[in-house]
C-alpha positions as CSV (number, residue, x, y, z in Angstrom):
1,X,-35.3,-1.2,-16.1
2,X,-33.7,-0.2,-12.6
3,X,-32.3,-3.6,-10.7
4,X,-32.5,-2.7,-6.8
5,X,-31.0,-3.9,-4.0
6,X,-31.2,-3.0,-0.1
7,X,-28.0,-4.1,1.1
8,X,-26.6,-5.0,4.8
9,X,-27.3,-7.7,7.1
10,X,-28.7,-6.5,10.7
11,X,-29.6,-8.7,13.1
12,X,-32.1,-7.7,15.5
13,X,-32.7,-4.6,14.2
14,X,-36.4,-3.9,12.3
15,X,-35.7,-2.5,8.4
16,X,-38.5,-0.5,9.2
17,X,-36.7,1.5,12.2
18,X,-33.7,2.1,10.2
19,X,-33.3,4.9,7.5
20,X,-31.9,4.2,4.3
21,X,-30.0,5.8,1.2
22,X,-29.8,5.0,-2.6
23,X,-26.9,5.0,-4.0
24,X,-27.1,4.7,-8.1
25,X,-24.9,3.1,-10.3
26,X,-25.0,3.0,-14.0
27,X,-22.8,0.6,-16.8
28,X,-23.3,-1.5,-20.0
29,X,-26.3,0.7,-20.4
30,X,-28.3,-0.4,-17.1
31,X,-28.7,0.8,-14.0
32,X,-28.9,-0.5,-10.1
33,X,-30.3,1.4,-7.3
34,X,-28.5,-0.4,-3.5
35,X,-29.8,0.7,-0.6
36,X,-27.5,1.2,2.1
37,X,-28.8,1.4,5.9
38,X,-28.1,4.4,7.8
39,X,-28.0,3.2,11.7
40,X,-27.8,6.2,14.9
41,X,-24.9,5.3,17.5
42,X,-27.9,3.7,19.5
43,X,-28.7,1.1,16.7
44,X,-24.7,0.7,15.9
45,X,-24.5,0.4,19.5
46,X,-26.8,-2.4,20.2
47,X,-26.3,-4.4,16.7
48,X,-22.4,-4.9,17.7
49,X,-23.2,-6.0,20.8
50,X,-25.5,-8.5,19.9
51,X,-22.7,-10.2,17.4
52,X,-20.4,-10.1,20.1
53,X,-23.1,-12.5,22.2
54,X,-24.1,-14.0,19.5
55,X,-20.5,-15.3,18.8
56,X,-19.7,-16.5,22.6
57,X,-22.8,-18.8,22.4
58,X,-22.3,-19.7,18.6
59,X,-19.0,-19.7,16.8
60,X,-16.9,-19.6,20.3
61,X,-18.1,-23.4,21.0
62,X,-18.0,-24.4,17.0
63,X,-14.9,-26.1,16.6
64,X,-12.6,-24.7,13.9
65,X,-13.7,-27.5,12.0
66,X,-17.3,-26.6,11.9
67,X,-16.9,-23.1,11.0
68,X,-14.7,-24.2,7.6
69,X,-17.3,-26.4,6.8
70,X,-19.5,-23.7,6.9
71,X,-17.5,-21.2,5.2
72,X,-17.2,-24.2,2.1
73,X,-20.5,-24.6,1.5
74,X,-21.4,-20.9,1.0
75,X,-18.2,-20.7,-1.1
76,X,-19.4,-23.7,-2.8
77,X,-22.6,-22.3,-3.9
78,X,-21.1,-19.3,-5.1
79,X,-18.8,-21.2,-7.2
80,X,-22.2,-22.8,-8.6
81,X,-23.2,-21.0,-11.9
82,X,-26.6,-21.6,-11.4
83,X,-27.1,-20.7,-8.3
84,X,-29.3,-17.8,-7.1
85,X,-26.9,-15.9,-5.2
86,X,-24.0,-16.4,-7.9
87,X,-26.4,-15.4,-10.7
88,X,-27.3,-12.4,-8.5
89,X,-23.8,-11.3,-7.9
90,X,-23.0,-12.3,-12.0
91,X,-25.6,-9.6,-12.6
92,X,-25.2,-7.1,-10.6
93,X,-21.2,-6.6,-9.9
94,X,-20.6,-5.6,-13.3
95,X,-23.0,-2.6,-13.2
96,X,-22.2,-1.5,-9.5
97,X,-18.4,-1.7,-10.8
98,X,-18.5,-1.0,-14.6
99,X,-16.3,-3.8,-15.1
100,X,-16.4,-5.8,-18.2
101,X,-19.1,-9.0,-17.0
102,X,-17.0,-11.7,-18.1
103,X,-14.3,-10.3,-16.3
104,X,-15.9,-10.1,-13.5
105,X,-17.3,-13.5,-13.6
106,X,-13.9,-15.3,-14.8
107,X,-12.3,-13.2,-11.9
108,X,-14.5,-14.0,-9.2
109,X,-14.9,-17.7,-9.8
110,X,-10.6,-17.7,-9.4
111,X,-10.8,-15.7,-6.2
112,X,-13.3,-17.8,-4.6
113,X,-11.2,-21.2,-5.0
114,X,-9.5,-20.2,-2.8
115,X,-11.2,-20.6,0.0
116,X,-12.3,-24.1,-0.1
117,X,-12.2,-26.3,2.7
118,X,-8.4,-27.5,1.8
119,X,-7.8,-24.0,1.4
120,X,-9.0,-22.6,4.7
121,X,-7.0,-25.3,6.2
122,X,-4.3,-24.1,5.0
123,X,-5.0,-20.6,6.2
124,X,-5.0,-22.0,10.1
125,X,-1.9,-24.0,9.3
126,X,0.1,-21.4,7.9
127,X,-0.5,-18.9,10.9
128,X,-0.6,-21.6,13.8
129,X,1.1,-24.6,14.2
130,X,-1.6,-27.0,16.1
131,X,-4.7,-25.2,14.7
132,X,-6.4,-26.9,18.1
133,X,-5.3,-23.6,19.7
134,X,-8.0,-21.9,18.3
135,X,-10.7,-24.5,20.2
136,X,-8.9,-25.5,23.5
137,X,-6.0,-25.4,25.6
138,X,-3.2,-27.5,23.9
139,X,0.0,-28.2,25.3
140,X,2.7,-25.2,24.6
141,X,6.7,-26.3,23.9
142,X,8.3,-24.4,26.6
143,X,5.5,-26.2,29.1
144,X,2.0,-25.5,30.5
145,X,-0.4,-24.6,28.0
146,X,-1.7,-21.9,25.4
147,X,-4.9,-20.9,23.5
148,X,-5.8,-18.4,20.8
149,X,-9.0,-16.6,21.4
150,X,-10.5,-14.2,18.8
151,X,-11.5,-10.5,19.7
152,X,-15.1,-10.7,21.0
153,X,-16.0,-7.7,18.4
154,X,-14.0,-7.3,15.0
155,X,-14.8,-4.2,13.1
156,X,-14.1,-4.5,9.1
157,X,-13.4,-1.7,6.9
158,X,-13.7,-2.8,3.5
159,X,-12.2,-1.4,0.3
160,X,-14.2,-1.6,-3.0
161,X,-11.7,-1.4,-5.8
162,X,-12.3,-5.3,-6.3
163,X,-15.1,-7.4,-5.8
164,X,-14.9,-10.2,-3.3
165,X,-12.7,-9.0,-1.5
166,X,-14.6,-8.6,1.7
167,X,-14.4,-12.5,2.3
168,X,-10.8,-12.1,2.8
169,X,-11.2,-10.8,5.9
170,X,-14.5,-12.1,7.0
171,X,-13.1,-15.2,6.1
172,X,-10.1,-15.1,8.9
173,X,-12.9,-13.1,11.3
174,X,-15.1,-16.7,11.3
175,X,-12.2,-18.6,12.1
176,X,-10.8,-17.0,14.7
177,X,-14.8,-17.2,16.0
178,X,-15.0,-13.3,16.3
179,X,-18.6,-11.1,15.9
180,X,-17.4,-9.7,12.8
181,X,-19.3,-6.3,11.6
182,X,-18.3,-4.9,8.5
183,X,-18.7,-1.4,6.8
184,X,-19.9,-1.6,3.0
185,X,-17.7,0.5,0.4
186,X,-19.5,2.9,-1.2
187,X,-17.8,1.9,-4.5
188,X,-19.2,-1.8,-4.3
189,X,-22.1,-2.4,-1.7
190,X,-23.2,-5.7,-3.2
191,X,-21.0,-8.9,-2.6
192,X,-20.7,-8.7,1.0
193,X,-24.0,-8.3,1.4
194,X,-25.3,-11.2,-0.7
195,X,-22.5,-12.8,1.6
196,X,-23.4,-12.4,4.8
197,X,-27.3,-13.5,4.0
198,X,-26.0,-16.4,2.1
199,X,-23.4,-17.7,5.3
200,X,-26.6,-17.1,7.2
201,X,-29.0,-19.6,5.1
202,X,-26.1,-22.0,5.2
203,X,-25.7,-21.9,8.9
204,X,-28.7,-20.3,10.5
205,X,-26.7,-20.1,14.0
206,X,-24.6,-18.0,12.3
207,X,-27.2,-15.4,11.2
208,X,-26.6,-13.3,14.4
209,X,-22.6,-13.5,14.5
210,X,-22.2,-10.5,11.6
211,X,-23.5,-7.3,10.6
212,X,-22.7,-5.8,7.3
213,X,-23.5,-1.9,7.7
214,X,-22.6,1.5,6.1
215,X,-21.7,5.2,6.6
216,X,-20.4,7.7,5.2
217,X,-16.5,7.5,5.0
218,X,-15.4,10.9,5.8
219,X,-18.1,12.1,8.1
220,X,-18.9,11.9,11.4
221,X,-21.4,8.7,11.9
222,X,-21.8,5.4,13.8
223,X,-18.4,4.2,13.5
224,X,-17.3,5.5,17.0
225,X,-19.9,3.4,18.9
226,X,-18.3,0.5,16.8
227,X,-14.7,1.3,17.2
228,X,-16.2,1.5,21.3
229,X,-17.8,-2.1,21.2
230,X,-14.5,-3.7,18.9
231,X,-11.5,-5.5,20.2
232,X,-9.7,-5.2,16.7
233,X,-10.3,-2.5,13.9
234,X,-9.3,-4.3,10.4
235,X,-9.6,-1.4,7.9
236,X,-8.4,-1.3,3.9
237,X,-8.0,1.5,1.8
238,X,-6.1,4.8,1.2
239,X,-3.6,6.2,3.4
240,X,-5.5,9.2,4.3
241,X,-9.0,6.7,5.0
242,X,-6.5,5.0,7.5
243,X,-5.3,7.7,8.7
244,X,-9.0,8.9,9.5
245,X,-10.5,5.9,11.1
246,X,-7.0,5.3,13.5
247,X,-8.0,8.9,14.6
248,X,-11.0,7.4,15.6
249,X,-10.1,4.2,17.2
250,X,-9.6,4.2,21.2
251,X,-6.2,4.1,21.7
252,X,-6.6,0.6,23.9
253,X,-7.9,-1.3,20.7
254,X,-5.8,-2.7,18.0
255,X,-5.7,-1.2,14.6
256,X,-4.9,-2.6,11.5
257,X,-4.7,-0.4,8.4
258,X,-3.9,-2.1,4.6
259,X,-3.1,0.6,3.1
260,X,-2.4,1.1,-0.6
261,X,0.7,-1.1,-2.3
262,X,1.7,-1.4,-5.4
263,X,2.8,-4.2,-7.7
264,X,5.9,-4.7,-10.4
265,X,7.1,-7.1,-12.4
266,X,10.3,-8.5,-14.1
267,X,11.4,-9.9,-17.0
268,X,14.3,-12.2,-17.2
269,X,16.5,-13.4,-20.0
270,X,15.4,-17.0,-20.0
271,X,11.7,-15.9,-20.5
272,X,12.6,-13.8,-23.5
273,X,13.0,-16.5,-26.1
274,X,10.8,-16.4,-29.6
275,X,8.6,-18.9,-27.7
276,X,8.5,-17.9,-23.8
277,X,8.0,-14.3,-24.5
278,X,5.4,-13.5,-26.3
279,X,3.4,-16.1,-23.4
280,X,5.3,-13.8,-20.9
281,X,3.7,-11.0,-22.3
282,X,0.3,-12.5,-22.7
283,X,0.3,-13.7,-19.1
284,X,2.3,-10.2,-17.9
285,X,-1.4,-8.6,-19.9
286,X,-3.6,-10.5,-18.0
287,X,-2.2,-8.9,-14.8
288,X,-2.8,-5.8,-16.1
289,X,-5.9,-6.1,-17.3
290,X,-8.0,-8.0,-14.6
291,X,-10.0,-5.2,-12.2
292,X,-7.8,-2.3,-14.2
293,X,-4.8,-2.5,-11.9
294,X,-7.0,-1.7,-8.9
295,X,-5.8,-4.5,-6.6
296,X,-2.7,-3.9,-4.5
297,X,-1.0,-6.6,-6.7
298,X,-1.0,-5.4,-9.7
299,X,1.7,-4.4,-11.6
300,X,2.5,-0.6,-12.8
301,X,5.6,-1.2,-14.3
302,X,7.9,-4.0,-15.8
303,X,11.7,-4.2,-16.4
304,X,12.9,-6.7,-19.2
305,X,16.4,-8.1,-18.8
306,X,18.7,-7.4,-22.0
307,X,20.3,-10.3,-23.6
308,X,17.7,-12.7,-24.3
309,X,16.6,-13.6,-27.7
310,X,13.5,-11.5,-27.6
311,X,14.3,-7.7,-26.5
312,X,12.5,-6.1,-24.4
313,X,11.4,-3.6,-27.1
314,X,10.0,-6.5,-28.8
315,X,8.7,-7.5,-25.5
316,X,6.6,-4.3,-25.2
317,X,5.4,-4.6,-28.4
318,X,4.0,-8.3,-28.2
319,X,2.2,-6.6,-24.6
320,X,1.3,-3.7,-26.8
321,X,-0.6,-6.7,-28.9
322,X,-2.2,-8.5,-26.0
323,X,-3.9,-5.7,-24.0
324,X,-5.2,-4.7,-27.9
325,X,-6.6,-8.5,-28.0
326,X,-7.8,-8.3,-24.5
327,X,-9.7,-5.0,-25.1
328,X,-11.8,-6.9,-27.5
329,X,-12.3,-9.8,-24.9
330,X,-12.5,-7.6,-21.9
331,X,-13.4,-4.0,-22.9
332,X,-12.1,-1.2,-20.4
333,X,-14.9,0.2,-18.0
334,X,-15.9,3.5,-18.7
335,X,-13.5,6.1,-16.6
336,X,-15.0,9.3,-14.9
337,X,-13.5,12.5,-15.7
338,X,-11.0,11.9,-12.6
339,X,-9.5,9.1,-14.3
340,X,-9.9,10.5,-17.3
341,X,-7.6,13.0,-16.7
342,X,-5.2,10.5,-14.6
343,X,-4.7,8.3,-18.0
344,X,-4.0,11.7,-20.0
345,X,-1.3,13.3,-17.8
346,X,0.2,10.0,-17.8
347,X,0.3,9.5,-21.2
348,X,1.8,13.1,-21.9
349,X,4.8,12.6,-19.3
350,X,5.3,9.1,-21.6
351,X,5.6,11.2,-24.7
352,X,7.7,13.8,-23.5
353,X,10.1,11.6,-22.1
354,X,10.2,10.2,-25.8
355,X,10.6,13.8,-27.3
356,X,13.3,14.4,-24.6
357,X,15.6,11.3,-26.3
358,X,15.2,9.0,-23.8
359,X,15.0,6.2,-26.3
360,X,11.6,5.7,-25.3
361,X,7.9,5.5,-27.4
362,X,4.5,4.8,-26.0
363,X,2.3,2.3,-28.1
364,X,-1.0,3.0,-27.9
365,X,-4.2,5.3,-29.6
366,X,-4.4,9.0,-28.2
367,X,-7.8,8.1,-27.1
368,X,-7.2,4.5,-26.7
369,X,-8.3,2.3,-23.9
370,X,-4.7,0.6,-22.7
371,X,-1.0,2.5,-23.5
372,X,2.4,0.6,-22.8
373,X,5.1,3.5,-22.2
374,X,8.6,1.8,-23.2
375,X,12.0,3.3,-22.3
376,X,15.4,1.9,-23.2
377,X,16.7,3.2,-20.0
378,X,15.1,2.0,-16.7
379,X,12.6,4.7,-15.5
380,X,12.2,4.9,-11.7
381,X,9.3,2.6,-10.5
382,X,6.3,4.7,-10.0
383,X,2.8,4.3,-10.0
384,X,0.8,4.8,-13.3
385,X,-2.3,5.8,-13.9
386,X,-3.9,2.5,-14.0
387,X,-6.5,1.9,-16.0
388,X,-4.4,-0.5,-18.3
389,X,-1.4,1.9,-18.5
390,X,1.7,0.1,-18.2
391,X,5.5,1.0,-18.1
392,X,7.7,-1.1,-19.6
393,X,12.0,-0.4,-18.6
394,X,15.0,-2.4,-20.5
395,X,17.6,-3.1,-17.6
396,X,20.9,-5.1,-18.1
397,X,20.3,-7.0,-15.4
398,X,17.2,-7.3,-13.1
399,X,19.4,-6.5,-9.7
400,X,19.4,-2.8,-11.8
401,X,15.9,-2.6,-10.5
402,X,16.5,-3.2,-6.3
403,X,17.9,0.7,-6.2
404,X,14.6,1.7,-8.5
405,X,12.4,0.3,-5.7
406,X,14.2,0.7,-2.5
407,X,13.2,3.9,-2.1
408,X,9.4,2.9,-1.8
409,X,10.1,0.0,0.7
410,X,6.5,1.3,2.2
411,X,4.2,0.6,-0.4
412,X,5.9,-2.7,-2.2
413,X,3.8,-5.9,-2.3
414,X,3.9,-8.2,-4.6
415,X,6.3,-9.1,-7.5
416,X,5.5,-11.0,-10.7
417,X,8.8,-12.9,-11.4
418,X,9.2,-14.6,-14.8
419,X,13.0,-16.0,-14.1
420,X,14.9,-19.2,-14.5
421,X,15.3,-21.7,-10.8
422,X,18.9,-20.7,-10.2
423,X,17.5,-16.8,-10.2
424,X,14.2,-17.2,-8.1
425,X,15.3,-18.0,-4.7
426,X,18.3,-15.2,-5.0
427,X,16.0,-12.9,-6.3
428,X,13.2,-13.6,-4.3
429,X,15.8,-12.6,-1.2
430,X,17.1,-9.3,-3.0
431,X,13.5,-8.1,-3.7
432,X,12.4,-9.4,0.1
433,X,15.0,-7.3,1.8
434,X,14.2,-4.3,-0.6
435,X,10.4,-4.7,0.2
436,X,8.5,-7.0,-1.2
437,X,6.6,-9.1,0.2
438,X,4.9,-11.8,-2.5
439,X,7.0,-13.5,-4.9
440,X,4.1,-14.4,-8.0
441,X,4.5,-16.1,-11.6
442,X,3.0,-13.8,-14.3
443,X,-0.3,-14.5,-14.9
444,X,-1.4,-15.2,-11.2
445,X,0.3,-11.6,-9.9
446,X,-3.8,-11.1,-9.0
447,X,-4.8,-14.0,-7.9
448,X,-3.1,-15.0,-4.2
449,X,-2.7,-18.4,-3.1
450,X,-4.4,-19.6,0.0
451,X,-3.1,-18.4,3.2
452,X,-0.7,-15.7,1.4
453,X,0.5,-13.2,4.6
454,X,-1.3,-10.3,3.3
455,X,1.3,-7.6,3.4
456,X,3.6,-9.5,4.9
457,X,1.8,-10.0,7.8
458,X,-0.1,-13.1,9.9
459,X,-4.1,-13.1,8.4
460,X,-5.2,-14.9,11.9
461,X,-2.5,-14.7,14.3
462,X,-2.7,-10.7,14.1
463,X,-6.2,-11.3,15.4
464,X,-5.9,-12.8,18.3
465,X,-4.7,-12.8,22.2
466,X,-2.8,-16.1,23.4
467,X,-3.2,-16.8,26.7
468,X,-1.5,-19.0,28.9
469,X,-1.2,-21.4,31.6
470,X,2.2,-21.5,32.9
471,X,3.7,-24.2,33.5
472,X,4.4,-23.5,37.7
473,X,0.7,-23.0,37.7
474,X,0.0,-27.0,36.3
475,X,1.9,-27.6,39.3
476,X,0.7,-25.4,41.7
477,X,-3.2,-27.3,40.9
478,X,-1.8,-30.5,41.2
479,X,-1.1,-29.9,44.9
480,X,-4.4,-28.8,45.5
481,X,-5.5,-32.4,43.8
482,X,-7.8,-35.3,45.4
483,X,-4.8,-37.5,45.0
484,X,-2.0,-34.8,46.3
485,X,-0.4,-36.3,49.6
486,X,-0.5,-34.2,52.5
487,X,2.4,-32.4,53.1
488,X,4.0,-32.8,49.5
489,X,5.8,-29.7,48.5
């Protein structure tokens, strides 16, 4: 049986005047047919435009508040089990993405704690120091007064190598009150959909404040009478997507591209006893594992410090063990001949590099579903093929690694750190400087904490204008008071 879907969320605009396409996914033996909605520049037009109304009479005059309130009850239904929408996404994510189910479910239900009321507190705390900005003039240190305001329109571009993550950025859209409208990946049409009608049911009002719609990345399409109507162009994905849609963006509009990053790890001494590593390398698994290193935080490679009690050929082994275990837990998704071929030519650069006498082995079936590629001398940080390949590097002392990774400065994100106190804050600065920009325990290296600066970077402030009342203009008003005496300076 064939489990359909129409996916979007267009306000104002009839399903019947709108064309559609099927896009057909097939895993774990079933199949799902999502219809995606095909709008002319007209329809694009008019349906951005609308949000941006919608959100000056609705979300602008919310306060902050309000809008979290909202945003944690729809979380707090999909947290629910038993709810509709949860069982809905449960049941289809896994076929649309071919991920193992459980994994999916175990991995969704951790993503979506974090946003929580506390949570999304924490989000407008960590970007602005009197959150009240975002609902009125407060008063600003150097004098007069300041206020954040949204961009009327924000434009989304979503990536779908992970499910949920659209709420990221819809998230920080609702609180900075912007009309958000958001284009669907191909790869994974579902959860934002189910979203955007579930925020809706929660908070009726806000049933005209977002779009979800689709095209075509790559061809010409709708997006320019978007990019037209938008204030601020959030987009994720590839370098050459980016690269596309800022091409396409007016040069007056703000454009902000997430690009692709990459994650490591490392391995210290003190986490290399006969009881901390083997937990090191079942947590270091699980970061390897969940979505198939698809997330911009998970790791490709890991160096293990020398000198511990475990070495870190023994560390690659008990790894080795725990992606076997996890396989039978969490089986790989099937890989398309693409990928196929990415895991192959990957695995045959690991074996010649062992034929060549680099002291190095792979563990790992010919035809297996994970492969850890171990080298007694530190191999240069790269990506692998993903997919649950892994590179594991001996190095004598984990500042070996800041020259490895230097190089690719541009593409660093986060760092899974397993390392005694006195190392982490000195560490933490050597990797910062060098590039990285999230510091993460094993075991958690894909699962960021609430209000984490994506990239480095500001989630809401990036988002918004601050304008100000001087403070010579406070004083200019009160001479044009009821109570100002005639002839005061």
């Amino acid at each position: 049986m064939t489990d359909r879907l129409r996916a979007g969320h267009l306000p104002g605009l009839d399903a019947a005047d709108v064309q559609w396409r099927e896009l057909r996914f097939a895993a774990h033996g079933r199949e799902a047919v999502v219809e995606v909605p095909l709008l002319t520049e007209a329809q694009m037009q008019a349906l951005a435009r609308r949000v941006g109304r919608a959100a000056q009479e609705t979300l602008h005059r919310m306060p902050v508040d309000a809008i979290i309130d909202v945003v944690d009850r729809a979380v707090a239904r999909l947290l629910d089990p038993a709810d509709p929408v949860r069982r809905r996404l449960d049941d289809l994510l896994p076929v649309v993405t071919g991920y193992d189910p459980e994994m999916v479910r175990l991995g969704l239900t951790a993503y979506l704690q974090a946003f929580r009321a506390p949570q999304l507190r924490r989000f407008v705390a960590q970007d602005f120091a009197n959150p009240k900005v975002l609902d009125g003039f407060q008063p600003a240190v150097k004098g007069g007064a300041v206020r954040a305001f949204g961009p009327r329109v924000l434009a989304h571009g979503w990536a779908g190598n992970v499910p949920g993550l659209p709420l990221w950025s819809l998230a920080c859209g609702l609180l900075v009150k912007a009309g958000n409208v958001g284009k669907l990946p191909s790869a994974e049409p579902v959860f934002a959909s189910l979203l955007a009608r579930l925020l809706a049911e929660v908070h009726p009002p806000l049933a005209d404040c977002l779009a979800v719609v689709w095209w075509k990345g790559g061809e010409a399409g709708p997006d320019v009478a978007l990019y037209r109507e938008a204030e601020v162009v959030l987009a994720y994905g590839g370098n050459a997507a980016l690269r596309e849609v800022r091409e396409r963006v007016p040069v007056t509009t703000r454009f902000l591209g997430y690009g692709h990053k990459l994650g490591l790890a490392l391995v210290g001494r003190a986490a290399l006893d006969r009881q901390r590593g083997p937990a090191a390398a079942r947590l270091a698994a699980l970061d390897v594992v969940r979505f198939e290193q698809q997330g911009c935080y998970s790791p490709h490679a890991l160096y293990v410090e020398r000198g511990g009690a475990m070495a870190p050929r023994d560390f690659a082994q008990h790894l080795a063990g725990e992606l076997a275990n996890l396989e039978q837990r969490h089986p790989r998704r099937h890989l398309s001949l693409a990928e196929s071929a990415g895991v192959a030519g990957w695995r045959q650069s690991a074996e010649w590099r062992a034929l060549a006498g680099q002291g190095g082995e792979l563990f790992g079936d010919e035809q297996g579903p994970w492969a850890v590629a171990y080298s007694e001398a530190p191999q240069p940080f790269a990506p692998s093929a993903g997919h649950r390949c892994v590179q594991v590097s001996a190095v004598d002392a984990l500042d070996d690694v800041v020259p490895l990774v230097q190089p690719h400065a541009a593409v660093l994100q986060t760092l899974g750190l397993a390392a005694d106190p006195s190392e982490l804050h000195r560490l933490a600065d050597v990797f910062g400087q060098a590039g990285i920009t999230r510091i993460a325990p094993l075991g958690a290296m894909t699962q960021p904490e609430a209000g984490w600066h994506h990239d480095g970077r500001f989630n809401l402030a990036d988002l918004v204008r601050i304008v100000e009342i001087e403070q010579a203009a406070e004083r200019a008003a009160d001479r044009l008071a009821p109570y100002a005496q005639e002839g005061s300076p």
